[in-house]
C-alpha positions as CSV (number, residue, x, y, z in Angstrom):
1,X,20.6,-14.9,-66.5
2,X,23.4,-16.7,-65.0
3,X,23.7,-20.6,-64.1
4,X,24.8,-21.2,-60.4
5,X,26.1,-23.9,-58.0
6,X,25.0,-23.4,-54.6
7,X,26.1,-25.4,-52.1
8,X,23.7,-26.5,-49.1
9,X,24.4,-27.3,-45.5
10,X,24.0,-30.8,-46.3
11,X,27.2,-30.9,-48.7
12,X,24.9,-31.5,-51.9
13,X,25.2,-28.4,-54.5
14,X,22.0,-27.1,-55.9
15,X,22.6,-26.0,-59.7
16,X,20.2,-23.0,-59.8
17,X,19.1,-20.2,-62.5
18,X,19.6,-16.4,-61.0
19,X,19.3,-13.0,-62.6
20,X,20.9,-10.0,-60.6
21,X,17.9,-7.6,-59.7
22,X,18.6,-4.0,-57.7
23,X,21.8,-5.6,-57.3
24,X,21.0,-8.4,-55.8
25,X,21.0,-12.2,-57.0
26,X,17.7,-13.5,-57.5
27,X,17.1,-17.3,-57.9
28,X,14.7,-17.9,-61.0
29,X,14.7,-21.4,-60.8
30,X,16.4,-24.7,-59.3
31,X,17.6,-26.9,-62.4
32,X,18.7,-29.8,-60.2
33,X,20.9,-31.1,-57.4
34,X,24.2,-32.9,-57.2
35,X,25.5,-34.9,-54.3
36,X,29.1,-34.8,-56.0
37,X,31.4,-31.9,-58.4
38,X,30.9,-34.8,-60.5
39,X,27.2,-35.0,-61.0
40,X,27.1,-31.5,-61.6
41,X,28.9,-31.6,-65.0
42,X,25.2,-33.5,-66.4
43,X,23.6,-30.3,-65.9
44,X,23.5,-27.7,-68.9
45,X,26.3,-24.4,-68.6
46,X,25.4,-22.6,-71.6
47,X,22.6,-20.2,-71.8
48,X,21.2,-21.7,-75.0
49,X,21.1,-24.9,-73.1
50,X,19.7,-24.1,-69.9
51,X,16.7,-22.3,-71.8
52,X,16.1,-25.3,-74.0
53,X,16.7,-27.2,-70.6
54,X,13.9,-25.5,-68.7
55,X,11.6,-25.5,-71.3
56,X,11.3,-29.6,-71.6
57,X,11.3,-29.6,-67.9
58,X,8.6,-27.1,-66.9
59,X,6.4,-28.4,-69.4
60,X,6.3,-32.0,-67.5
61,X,6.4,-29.8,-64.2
62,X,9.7,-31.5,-63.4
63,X,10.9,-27.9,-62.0
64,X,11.3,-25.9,-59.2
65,X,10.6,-22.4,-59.9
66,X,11.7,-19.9,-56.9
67,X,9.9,-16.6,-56.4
């Protein structure tokens, strides 16, 4: 599981989960989006916190999960 910024056509960067599968990245789940480098620092890096993370937000159904 790695922790990923994406950035879109429209400038904003998406801060997604991925896991590399047959050698390819797969996206697991979208944690959030930033419009800035700055906003992206509120978002969690470590593994430990990203788990944590997306277990308080996929219980509210706050999350985006990709498939």
């Amino acid at each position: 599981m790695f922790i990923r910024k994406k950035r879109h056509r429209s400038g904003n960067i998406g801060v997604i989960v991925v896991e590399k599968i047959g050698g390819k990245m797969k996206e697991l789940a979208t944690i959030g989006v930033a419009y800035s480098e700055d906003e992206v620092e509120k978002y969690p890096t470590s593994k430990a916190a990203t788990v944590e993370y997306l277990k308080n937000h996929l219980r509210f159904g706050k999350l985006r999960c990709g498939g």
